[in-house]
Backbone as numpy.savetxt, mean C-alpha at the origin, in Angstrom:
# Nx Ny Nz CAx CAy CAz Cx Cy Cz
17.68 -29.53 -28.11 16.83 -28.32 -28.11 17.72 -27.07 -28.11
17.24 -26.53 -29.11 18.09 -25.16 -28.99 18.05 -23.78 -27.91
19.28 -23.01 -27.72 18.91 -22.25 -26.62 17.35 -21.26 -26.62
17.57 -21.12 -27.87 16.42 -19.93 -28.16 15.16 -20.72 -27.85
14.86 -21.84 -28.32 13.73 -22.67 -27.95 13.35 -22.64 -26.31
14.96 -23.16 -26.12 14.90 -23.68 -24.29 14.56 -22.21 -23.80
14.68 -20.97 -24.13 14.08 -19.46 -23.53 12.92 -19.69 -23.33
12.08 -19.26 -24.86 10.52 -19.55 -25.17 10.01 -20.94 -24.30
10.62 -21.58 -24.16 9.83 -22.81 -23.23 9.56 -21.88 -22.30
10.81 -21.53 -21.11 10.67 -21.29 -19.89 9.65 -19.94 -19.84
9.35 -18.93 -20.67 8.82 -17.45 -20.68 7.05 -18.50 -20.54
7.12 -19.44 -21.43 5.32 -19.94 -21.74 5.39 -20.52 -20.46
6.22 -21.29 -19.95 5.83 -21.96 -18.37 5.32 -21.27 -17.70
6.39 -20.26 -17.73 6.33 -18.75 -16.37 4.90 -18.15 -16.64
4.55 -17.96 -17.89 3.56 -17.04 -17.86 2.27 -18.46 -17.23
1.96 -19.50 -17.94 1.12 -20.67 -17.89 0.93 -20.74 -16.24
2.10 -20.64 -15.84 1.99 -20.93 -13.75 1.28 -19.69 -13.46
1.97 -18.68 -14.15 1.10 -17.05 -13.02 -0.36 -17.41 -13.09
-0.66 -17.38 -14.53 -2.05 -17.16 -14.65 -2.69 -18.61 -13.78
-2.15 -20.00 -13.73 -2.97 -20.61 -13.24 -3.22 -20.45 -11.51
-1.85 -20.17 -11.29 -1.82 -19.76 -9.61 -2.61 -18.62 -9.24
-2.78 -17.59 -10.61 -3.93 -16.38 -10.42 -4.96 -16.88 -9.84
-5.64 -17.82 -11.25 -6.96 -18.56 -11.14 -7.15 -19.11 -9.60
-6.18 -20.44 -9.37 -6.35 -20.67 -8.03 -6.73 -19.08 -6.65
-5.90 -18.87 -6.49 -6.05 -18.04 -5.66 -7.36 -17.05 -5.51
-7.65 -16.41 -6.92 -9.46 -15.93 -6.80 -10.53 -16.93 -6.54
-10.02 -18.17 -7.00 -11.43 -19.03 -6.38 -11.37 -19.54 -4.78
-10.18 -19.00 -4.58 -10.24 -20.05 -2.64 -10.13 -18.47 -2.04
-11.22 -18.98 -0.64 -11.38 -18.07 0.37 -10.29 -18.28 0.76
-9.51 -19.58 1.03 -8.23 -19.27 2.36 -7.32 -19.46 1.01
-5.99 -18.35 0.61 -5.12 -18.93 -0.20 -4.17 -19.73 0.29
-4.14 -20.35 2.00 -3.20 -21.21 2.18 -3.48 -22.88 2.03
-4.98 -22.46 1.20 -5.03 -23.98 0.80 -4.69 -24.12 -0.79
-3.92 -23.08 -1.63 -3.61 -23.72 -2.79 -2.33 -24.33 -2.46
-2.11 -25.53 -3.10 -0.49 -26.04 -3.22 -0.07 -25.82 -4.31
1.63 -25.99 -3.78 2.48 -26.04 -5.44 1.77 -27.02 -6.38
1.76 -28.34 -5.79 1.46 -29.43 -6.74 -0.19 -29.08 -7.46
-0.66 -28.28 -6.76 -2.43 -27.34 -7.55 -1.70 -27.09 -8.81
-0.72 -25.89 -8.30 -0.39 -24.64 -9.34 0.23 -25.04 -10.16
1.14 -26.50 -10.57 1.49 -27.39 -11.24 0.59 -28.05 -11.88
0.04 -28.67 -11.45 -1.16 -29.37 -12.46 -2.14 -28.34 -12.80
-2.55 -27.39 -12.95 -3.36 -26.90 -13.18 -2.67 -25.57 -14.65
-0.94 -26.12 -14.25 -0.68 -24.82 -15.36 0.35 -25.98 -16.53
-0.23 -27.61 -16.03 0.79 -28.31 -17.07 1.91 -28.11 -16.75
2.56 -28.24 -16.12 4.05 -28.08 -15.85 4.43 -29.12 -14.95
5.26 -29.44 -14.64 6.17 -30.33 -13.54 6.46 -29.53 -11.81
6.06 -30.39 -10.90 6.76 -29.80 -9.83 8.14 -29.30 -9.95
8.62 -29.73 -10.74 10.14 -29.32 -10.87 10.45 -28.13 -11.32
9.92 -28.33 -12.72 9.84 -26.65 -13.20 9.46 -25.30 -12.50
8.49 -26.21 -11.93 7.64 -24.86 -10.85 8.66 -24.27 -9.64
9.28 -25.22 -9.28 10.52 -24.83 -8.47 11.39 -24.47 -8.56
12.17 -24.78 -9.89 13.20 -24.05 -10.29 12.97 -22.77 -10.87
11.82 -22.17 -11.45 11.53 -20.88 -11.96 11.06 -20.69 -10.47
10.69 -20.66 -9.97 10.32 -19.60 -8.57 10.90 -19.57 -7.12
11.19 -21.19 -6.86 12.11 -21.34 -5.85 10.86 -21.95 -4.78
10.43 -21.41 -5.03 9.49 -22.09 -3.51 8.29 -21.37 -3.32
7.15 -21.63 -2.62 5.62 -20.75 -2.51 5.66 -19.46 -2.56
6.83 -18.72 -1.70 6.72 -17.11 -1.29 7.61 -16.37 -2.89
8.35 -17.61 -3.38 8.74 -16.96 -4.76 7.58 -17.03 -5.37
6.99 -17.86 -5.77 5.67 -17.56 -6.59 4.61 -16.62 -6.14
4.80 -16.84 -4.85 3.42 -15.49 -4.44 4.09 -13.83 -5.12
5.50 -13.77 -4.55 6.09 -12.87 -5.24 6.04 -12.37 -6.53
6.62 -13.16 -7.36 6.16 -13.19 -8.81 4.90 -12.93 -9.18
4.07 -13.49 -8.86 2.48 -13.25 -9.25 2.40 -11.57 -8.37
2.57 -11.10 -7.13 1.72 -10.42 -6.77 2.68 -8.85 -8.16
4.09 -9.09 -8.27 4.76 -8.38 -8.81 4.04 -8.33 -10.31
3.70 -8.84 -11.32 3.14 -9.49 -12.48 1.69 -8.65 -12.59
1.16 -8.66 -11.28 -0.59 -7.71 -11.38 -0.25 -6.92 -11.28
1.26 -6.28 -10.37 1.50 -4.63 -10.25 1.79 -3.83 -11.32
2.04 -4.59 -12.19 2.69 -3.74 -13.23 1.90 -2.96 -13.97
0.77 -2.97 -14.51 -0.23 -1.83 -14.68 -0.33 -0.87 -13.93
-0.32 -1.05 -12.57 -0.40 0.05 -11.94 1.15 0.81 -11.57
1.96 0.18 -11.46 3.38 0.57 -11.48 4.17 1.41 -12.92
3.15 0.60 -14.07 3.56 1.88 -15.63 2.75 3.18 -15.23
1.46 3.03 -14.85 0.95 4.48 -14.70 1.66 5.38 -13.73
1.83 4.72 -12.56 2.47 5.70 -11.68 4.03 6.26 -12.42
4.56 5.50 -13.33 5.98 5.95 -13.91 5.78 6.85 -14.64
4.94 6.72 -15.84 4.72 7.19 -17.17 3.35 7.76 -16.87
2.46 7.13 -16.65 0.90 7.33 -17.01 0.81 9.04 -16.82
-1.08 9.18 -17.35 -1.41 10.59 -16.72 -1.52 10.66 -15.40
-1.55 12.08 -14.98 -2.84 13.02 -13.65 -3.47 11.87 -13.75
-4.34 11.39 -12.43 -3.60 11.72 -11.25 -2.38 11.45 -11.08
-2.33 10.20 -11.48 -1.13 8.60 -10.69 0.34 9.27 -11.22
0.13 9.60 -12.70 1.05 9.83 -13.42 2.46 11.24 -12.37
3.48 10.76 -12.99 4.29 11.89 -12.19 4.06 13.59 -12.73
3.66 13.94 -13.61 2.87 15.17 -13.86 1.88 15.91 -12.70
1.45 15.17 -12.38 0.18 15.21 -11.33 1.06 16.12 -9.88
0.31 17.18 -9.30 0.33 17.99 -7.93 0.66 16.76 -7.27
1.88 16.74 -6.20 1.37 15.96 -5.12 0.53 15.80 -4.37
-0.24 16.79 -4.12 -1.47 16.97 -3.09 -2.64 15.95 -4.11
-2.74 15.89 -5.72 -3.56 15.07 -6.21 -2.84 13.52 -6.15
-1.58 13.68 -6.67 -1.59 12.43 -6.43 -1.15 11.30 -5.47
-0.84 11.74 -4.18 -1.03 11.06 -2.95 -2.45 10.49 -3.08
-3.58 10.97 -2.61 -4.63 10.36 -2.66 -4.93 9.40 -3.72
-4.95 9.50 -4.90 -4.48 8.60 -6.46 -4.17 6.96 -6.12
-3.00 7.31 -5.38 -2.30 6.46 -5.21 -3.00 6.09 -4.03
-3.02 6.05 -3.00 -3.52 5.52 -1.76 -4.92 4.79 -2.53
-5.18 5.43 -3.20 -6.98 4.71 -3.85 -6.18 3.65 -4.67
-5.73 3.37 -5.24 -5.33 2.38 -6.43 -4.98 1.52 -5.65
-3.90 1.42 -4.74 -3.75 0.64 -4.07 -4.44 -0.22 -3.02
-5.76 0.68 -2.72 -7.06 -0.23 -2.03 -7.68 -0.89 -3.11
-7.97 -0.60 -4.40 -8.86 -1.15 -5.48 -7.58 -2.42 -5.97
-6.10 -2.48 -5.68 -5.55 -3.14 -6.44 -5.23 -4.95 -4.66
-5.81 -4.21 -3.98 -5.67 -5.16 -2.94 -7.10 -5.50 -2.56
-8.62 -4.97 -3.27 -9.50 -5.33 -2.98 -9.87 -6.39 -4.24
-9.30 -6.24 -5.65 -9.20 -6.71 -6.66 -8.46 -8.63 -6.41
-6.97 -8.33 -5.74 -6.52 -9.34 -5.13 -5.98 -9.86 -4.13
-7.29 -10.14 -3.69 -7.48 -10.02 -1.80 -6.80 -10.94 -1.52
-7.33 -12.63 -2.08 -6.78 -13.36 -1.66 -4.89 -13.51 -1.65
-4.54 -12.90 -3.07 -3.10 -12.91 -3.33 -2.79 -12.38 -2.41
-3.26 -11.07 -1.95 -2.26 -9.89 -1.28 -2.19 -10.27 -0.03
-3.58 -11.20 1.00 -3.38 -11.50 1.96 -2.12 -12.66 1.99
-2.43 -13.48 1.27 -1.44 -14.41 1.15 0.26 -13.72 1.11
0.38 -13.04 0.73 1.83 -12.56 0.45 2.47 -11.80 1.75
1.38 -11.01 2.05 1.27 -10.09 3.73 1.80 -11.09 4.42
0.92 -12.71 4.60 0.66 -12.83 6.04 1.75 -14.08 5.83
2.66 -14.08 4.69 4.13 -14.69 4.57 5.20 -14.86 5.69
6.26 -15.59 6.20 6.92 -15.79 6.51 7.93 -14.24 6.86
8.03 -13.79 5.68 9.01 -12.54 5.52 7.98 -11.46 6.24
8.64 -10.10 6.54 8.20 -8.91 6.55 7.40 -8.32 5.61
6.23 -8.08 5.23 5.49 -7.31 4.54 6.87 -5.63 4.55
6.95 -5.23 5.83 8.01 -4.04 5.43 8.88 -4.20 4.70
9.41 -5.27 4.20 10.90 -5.28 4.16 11.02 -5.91 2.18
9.18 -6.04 1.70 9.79 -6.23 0.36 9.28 -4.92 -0.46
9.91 -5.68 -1.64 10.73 -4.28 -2.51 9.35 -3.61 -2.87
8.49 -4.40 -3.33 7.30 -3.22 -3.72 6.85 -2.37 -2.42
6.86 -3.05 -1.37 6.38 -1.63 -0.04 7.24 -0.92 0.13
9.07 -1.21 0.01 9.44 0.05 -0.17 9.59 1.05 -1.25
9.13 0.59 -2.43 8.71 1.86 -3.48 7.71 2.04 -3.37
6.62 1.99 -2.83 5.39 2.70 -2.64 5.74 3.67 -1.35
6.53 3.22 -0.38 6.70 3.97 0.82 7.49 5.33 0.00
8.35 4.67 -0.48 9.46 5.93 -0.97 9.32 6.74 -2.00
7.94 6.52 -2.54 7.02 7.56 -3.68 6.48 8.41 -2.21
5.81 7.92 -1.87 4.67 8.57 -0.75 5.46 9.62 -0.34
6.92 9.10 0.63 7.40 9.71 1.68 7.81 11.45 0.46
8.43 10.78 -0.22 8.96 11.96 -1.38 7.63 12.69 -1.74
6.66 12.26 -2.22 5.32 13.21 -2.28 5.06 14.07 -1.10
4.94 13.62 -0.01 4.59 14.47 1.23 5.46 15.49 1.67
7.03 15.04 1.08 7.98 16.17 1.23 7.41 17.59 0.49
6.56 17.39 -0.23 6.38 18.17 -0.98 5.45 19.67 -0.75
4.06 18.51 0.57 3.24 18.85 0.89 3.51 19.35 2.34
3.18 20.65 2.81 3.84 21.05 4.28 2.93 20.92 4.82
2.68 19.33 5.29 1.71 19.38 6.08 1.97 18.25 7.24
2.94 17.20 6.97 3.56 16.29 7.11 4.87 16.76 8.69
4.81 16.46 9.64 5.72 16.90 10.56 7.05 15.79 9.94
6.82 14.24 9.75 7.73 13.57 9.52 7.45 12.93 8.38
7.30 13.05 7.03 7.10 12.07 6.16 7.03 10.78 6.08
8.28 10.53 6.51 8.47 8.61 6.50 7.33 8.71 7.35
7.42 8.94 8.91 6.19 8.06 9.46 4.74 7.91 8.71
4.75 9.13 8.21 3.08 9.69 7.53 3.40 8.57 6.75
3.61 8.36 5.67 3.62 7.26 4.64 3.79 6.17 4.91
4.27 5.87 6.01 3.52 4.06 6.25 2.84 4.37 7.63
2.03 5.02 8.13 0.75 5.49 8.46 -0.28 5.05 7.49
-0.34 5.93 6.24 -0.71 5.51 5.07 -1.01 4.41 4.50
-0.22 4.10 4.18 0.25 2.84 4.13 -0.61 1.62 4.54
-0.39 1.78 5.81 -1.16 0.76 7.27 -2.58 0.59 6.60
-2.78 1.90 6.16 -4.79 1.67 6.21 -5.09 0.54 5.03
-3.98 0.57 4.14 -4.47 -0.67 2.65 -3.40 -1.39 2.78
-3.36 -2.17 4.07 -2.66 -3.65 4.15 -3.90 -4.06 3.90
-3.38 -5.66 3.56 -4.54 -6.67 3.09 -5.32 -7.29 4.22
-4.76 -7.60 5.36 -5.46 -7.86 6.23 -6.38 -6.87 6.61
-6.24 -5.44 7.10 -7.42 -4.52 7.46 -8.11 -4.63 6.32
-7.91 -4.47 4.74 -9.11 -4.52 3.76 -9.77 -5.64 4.29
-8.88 -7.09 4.21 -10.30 -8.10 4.54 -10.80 -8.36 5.79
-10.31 -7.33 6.61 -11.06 -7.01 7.79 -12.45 -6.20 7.93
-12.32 -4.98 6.72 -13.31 -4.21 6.75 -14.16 -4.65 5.71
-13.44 -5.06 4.42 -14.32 -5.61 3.41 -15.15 -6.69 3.39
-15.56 -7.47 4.77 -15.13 -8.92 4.60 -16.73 -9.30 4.39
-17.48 -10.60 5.17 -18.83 -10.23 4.95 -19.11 -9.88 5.87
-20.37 -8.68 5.99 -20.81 -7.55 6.56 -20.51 -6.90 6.20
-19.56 -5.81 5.91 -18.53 -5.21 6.17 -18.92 -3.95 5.24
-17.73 -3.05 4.98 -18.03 -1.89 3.57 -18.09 -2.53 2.67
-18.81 -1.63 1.54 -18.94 -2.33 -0.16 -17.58 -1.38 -0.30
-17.23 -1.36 -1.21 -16.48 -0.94 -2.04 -15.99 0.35 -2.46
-17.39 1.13 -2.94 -17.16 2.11 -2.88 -17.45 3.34 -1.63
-18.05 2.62 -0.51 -17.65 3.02 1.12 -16.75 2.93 1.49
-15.75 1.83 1.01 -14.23 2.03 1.87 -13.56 3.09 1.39
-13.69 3.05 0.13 -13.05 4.34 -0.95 -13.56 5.41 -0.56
-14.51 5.99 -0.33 -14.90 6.94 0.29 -14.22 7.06 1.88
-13.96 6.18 2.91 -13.41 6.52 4.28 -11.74 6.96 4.10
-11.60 5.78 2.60 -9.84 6.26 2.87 -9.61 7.68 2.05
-10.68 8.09 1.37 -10.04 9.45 0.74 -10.54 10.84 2.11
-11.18 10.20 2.59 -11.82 11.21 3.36 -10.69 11.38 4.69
-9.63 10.10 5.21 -8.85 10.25 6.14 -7.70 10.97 4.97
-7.23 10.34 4.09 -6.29 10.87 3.20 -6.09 12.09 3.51
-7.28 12.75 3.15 -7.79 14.16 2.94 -7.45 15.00 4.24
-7.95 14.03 5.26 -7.44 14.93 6.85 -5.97 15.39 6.88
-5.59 14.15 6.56 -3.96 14.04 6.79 -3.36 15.10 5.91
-3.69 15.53 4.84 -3.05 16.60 4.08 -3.27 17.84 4.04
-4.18 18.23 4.79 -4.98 19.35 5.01 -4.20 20.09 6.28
-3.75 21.04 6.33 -2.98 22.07 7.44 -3.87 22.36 8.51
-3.81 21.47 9.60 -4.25 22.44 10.83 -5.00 24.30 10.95
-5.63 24.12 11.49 -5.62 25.82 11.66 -5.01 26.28 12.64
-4.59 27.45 12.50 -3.70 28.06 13.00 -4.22 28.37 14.56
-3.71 28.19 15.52 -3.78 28.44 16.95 -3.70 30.00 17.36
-4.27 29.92 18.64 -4.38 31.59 19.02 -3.07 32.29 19.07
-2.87 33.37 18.58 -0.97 34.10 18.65 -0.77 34.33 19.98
0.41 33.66 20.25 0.98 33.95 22.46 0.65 35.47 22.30
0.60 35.81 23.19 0.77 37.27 24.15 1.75 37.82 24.25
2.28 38.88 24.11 3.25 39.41 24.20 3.12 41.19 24.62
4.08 41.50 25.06 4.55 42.89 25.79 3.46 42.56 27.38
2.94 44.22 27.56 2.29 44.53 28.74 1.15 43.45 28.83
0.64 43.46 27.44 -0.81 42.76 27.74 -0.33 41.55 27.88
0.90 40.97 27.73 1.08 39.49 28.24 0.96 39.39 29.75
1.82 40.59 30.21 2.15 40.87 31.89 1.18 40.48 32.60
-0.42 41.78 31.96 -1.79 41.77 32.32 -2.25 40.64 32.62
-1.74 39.72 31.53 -3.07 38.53 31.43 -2.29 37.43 31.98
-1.12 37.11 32.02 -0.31 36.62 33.67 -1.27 37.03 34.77
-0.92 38.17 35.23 -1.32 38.56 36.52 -2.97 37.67 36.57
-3.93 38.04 35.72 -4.74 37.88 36.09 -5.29 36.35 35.74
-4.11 35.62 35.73 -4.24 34.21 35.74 -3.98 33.23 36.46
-2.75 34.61 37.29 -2.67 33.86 38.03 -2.43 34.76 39.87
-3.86 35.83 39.93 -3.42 36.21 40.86 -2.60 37.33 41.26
-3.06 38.58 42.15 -2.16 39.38 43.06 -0.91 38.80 43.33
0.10 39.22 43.63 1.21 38.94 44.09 1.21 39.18 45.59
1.32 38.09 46.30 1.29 38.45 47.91 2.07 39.67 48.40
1.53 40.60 49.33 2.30 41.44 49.57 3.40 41.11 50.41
4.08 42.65 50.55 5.52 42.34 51.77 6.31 41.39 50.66
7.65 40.63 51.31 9.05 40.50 50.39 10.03 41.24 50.69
């Protein structure tokens, strides 16, 4: 078999596993009941193959959850207003905070599955480029005492577990959650009002004294 062949094999595997491990995962409530050997038979491939292109479950969850991002990861690069980098930061913080609830309410089961992984949810690469868009957007916006914290503040509200906490049954529809997170969004970027101006000169003296009292006589 030639090399160029042996490529094109491995690109049709790779793609044949995402989509079937997709499939799996939207039809099961719990995604810790799909197995490799599912996502193998179900995409024609060999346990083997499946292992050596991904390495093991949290590589494939990886791969797949990386594979759905990418639509939303070209717009935020390239795309228009909002998402697009053209866009006010003040528009597109919120943009983004929304896409990312519609792109974890879209794939609940994946995203919980990947969250509630072995590894740190902090510590992979897509949460820190979403953190490190955010934090850099808010630099922008003076409203922010510390950025980093604000942005995985942020952040926090569209982990996958709180969506399928709030989304779950009972819970918000859809376009109620979208409505609570633009409406906190919205707090968070919005400037305080301004507090009463201190006192100063005599009339500070005045309004001492009479706050706190005559001064005992004698001394």
């Amino acid at each position: 078999m030639s090399e160029h062949r042996s490529r094109k094999d491995a690109v049709r595997n790779r793609e044949a596993v995402l989509a079937a491990a997709d499939g799996l995962f939207a039809r099961r409530e719990n995604a810790e009941d799909v197995t490799m050997a599912e996502v193998a038979a179900a995409a024609g491939v060999g346990k083997g193959t499946l292992f050596r292109a991904f390495g093991d479950r949290a590589g494939l969850l990886r791969a797949l959850y990386e594979a759905r991002l990418e639509p939303l990861g070209a717009a935020v690069a390239s795309g228009p207003p909002p998402l697009g980098p053209d866009a006010a930061p003040a528009e597109r913080v919120p943009a983004l905070l929304d896409a990312l609830l519609r792109f974890k309410l879209d794939h609940r089961a994946l995203a919980l599955a990947l969250e509630d992984g072995d590894a740190s949810p902090y510590r992979t690469e897509h949460y820190a480029r979403w953190h490190a868009l955010l934090r850099t957007l808010l630099e922008r916006i003076p409203v922010a005492a510390d950025s980093g914290f604000t942005a995985h503040v942020l952040l926090a509200a569209v982990r996958a577990d709180l969506v399928e906490h709030l989304a779950g049954p009972g819970g918000l529809d859809r376009e109620e959650l979208r409505a609570r997170l633009a409406e906190l969004v919205g707090t968070v970027l919005t400037p305080a009002p301004p507090g009463p101006e201190p006192a100063t000169g005599a009339g500070a003296g005045a309004a001492t004294g009479a706050a706190t009292g005559p001064a005992p006589a004698g001394g």
